[in-house]
Structures are given as structure tokens and as C-alpha cells.
C-alpha positions as CSV (number, residue, x, y, z in Angstrom):
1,X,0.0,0.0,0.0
2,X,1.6,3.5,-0.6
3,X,0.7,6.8,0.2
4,X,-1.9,7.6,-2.1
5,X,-4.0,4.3,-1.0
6,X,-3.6,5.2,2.5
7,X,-5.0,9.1,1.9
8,X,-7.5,7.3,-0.2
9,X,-8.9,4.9,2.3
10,X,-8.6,7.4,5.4
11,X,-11.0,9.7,3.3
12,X,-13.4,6.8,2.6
13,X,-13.7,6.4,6.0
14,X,-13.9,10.0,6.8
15,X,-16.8,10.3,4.7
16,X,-18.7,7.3,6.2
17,X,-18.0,8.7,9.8
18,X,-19.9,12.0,8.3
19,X,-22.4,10.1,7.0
20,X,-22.8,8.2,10.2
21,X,-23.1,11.3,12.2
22,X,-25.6,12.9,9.9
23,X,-28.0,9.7,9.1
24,X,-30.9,8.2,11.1
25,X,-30.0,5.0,12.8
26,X,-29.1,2.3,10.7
27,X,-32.4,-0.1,10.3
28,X,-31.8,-2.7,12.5
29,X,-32.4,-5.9,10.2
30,X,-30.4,-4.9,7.3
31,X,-27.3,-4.6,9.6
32,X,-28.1,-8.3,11.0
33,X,-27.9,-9.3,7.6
34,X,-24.6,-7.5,6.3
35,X,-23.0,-8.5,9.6
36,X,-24.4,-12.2,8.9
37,X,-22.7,-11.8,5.2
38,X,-19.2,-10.4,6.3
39,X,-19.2,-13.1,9.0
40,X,-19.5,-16.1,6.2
41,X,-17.3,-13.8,3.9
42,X,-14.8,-12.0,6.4
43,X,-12.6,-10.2,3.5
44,X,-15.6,-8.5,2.0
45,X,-15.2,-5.0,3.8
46,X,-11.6,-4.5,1.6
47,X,-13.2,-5.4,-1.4
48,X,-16.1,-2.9,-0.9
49,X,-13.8,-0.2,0.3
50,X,-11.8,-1.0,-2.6
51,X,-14.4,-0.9,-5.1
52,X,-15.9,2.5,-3.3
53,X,-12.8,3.9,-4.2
54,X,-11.9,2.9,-7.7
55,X,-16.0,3.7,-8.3
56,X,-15.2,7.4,-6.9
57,X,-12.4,7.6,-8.8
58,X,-13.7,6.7,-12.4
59,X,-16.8,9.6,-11.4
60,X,-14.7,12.2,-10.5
61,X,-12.9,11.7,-13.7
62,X,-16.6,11.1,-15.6
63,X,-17.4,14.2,-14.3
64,X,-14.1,16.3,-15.2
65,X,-14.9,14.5,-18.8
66,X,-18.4,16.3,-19.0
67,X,-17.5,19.7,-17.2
68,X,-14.5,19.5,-20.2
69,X,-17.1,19.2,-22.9
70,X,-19.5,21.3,-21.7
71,X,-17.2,24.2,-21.8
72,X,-16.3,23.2,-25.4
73,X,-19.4,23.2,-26.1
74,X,-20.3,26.8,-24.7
75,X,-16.8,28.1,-26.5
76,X,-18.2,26.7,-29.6
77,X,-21.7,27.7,-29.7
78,X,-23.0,30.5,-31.7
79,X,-20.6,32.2,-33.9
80,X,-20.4,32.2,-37.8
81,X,-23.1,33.2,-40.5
82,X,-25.3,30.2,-39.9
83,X,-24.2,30.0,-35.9
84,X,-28.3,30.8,-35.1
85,X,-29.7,29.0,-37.6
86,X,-32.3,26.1,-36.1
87,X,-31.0,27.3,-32.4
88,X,-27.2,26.4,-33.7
89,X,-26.5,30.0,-31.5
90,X,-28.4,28.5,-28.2
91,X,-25.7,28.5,-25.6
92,X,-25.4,25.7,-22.9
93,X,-26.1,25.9,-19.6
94,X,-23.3,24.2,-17.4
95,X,-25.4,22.3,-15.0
96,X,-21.8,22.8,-12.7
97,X,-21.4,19.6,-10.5
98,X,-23.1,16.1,-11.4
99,X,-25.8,15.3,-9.3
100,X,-24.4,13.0,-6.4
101,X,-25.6,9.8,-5.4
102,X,-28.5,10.6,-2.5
103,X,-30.0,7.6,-0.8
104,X,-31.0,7.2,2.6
105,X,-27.6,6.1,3.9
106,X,-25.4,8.4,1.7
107,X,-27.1,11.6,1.1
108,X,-24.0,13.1,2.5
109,X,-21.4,10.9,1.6
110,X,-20.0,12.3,-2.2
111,X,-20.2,16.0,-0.9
């Protein structure tokens, strides 16, 4: 493990204390039944932090992707004799940051 894996895993876990701190209690029978699978599959919890990270990875650089060609597209809009034609001139709105995942156990955790 070098550095960047360590910073990487300390923030996940950062973020899910947040999370914890913000949420309403954890419902009861769906922690029974994650603790009953990590007990029959003990090395789960690295693969899930694991995939958490490489998942927030490849968004963050989904959404650098789409900020990038939204301002491409603003640069390029309008412009030249035909640039209005059929709403050609019609500049796009940058929506700014992607929508994050909100569900009832993570409405904090991407922010």
C-alpha cells in the first residue's frame, strides 16, 4: 500500500463517519444481515472499500470529462453566419457539479 492508497482509504472512512453522524439509525435488520454476510465472507469489507474507491475515482474523472465538454461546447456555440440557424446560436447551460448519489444512507457521503 503506498501513500496515495492510504490518503485514499482514510478519506473513505472519513466520509462514512460524516455520514454516520448525519443519518438516522441504521435499520436494524439490514445490519443483522450485512454482519451475517461479512461473518461467512470475512474479507468483504476490503473489497467494498476497494471498489468504493476505484468507483469514486472513475466519477470524478466522468465528471471532469463532462464539465470539459460542456465548456467546449459553450466556446463553440453560436458564432459564424449560420451559428443561429435552427438554435445552432443557443448557448449551454453548465449544469456545474453532477448530481451525487442521494440515498437514505449516503445523502452526504460524495459532498
Amino acid at each position: 500500500m503506498d501513500r496515495n492508497d492510504q490518503q485514499a482509504i482514510g478519506t473513505l472512512f472519513e466520509k462514512l463517519a460524516k455520514v454516520e453522524r448525519q443519518t438516522p439509525p441504521r435499520d436494524a435488520e439490514a445490519e443483522r444481515f450485512i454482519n451475517d454476510q461479512i461473518a461467512r465472507q470475512p474479507g468483504a469489507p476490503y473489497y467494498m472499500a476497494q471498489t468504493i474507491i476505484v468507483q469514486e475515482q472513475v466519477l470524478n474523472a466522468a465528471q471532469s470529462r463532462i464539465e470539459d465538454l460542456e465548456q467546449q461546447a459553450q466556446q463553440s456555440a453560436g458564432g459564424g453566419l449560420l451559428g443561429g440557424l435552427f438554435g445552432g446560436g443557443a448557448r449551454v447551460r453548465s449544469r456545474g457539479r453532477a448530481h451525487r448519489c442521494r440515498c437514505a444512507a449516503g445523502a452526504a457521503f460524495w459532498q
